[in-house]
ZABADREN-964352 format. One record per residue (C-alpha): x, y, z. Coordinates in steps of 0.001 Angstrom, whole numbers, plus 524288, in hexadecimal, padded with zeros to 5 digits. Each point is the difference from the previous one (the first is absolute). Layout:
XYZ
...
This chain:
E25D90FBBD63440
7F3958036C80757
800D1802E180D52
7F5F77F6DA80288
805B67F4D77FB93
80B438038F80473
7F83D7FDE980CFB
7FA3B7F2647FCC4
80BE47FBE87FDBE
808268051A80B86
7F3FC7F8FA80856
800B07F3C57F9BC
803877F5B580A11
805167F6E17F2AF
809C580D937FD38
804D9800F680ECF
802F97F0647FF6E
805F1801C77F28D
8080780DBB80524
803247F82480DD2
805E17F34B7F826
80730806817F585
807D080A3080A3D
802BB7F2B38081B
806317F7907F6D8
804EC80CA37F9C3
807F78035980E58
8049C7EF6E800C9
8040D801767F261
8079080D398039C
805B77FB9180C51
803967F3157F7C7
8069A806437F790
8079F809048098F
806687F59580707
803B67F8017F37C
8065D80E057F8ED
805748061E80E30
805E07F1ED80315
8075D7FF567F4EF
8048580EED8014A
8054E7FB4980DAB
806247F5897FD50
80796807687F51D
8023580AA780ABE
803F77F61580BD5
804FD7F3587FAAD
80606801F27F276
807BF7F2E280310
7F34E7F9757FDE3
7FCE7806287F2D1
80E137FFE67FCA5
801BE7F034800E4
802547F9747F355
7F6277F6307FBA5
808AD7F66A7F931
80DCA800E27F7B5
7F8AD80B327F776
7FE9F80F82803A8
7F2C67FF8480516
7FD158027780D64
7F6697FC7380905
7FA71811147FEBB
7FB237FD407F122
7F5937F57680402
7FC628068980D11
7FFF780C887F749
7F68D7F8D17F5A3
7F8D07F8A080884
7FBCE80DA380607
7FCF5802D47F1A3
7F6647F4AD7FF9C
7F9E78008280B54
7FBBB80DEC7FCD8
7F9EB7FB807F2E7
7F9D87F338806DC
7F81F8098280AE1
7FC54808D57F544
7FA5C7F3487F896
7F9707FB3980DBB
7F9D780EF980048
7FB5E800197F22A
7F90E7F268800E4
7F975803F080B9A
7FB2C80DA17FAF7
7FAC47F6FD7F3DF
7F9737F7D4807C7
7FA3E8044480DD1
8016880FC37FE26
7FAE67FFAE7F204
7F3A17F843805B1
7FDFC808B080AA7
8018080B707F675
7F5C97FA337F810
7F5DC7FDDB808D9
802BF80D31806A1
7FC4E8047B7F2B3
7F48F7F67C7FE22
7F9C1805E280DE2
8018A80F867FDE4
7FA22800C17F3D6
7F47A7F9B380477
C-alpha cells in the first residue's frame, strides 16, 4: 500500500472513531467473556457440590447445562460481534473508503 494513503487513512477522524469503537466493544466483549469462562472454571475448582447436584432421577447434573450454557453464550457474543461489524463497522469502513480516495 502507498505510504500516502497509508497516511490519509491513519488521519481520518471516520478511521480513529471506527479503530476507537471496535477496540471498545472488542475489550466488553473480552472481559464478557472472561468472567462467563473463568466463573465456570471456579466454580468447578471451589464448589464441585454445585456442579455435582443431580437435576432430576436421571445422571445429569447441574455442570452439563452450566457447562453448555458457557458454550452458548460464547457463540451468542460472537453473533452480537458479527452483526455489529456488518452493520456499524462495515459502514464506517465504507465511507472511510469513500473519503481517501477522493
Amino acid at each position: 500500500m502507498d505510504d500516502k494513503l497509508t497516511q490519509r487513512i491513519i488521519s481520518n477522524p471516520r478511521y480513529q472513531e471506527l479503530k476507537a469503537k471496535r477496540s471498545r466493544f472488542g475489550w466488553i466483549l473480552t472481559l464478557a467473556m472472561m468472567v462467563v469462562y473463568y466463573g465456570f472454571i471456579l466454580l468447578v475448582a471451589f464448589n464441585k457440590e454445585f456442579l455435582s447436584q443431580r437435576l432430576g432421577d436421571g445422571v445429569m447434573t447441574m455442570g452439563i447445562p452450566v457447562g453448555f450454557g458457557v458454550i452458548v453464550f460464547t457463540i451468542v457474543i460472537t453473533a452480537i460481534y458479527v452483526r455489529r461489524a456488518n452493520s456499524e463497522y462495515d459502514e464506517l469502513s465504507n465511507a472511510i473508503i469513500t473519503e481517501v480516495h477522493q
